[in-house]
C-alpha positions, 0 to 999 in steps of 0.5 A: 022291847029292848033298852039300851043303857048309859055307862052307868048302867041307868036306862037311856032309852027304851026301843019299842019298834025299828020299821023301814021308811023307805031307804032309811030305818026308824028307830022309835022309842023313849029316851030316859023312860018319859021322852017319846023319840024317834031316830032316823038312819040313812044308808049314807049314816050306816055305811059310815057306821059299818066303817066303824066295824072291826073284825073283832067286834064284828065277832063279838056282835056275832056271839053277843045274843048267846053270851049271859 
């Protein structure tokens, strides 16, 4: 499970499964540990997000699974 936190450090919301729902990505989860979701991403919302991406965030996502 993975959990992804607010600014202040409080759990926002905790992923429990990313599946594949034809061409779009599912993400399931509970926001702010009580409220079930599930968020949906369209190839047209990723390549908007990948247009985001720099070069130096794309190397600190790169890096980031072995930092501390």
């Amino acid at each position: 499970m993975m959990t992804l936190y607010s600014t202040d450090k409080s759990p926002l919301m905790q992923v429990s499964a990313i599946e594949r729902d034809g061409s779009d990505l599912l993400i399931k989860g509970k926001a702010f540990g009580a409220m079930p979701m599930t968020a949906r991403l369209t190839p047209k919302e990723a390549r908007a997000g990948l247009k985001l991406l720099r070069f130096r965030l794309v190397w600190f996502l790169l890096t980031l699974p072995f930092r501390r």
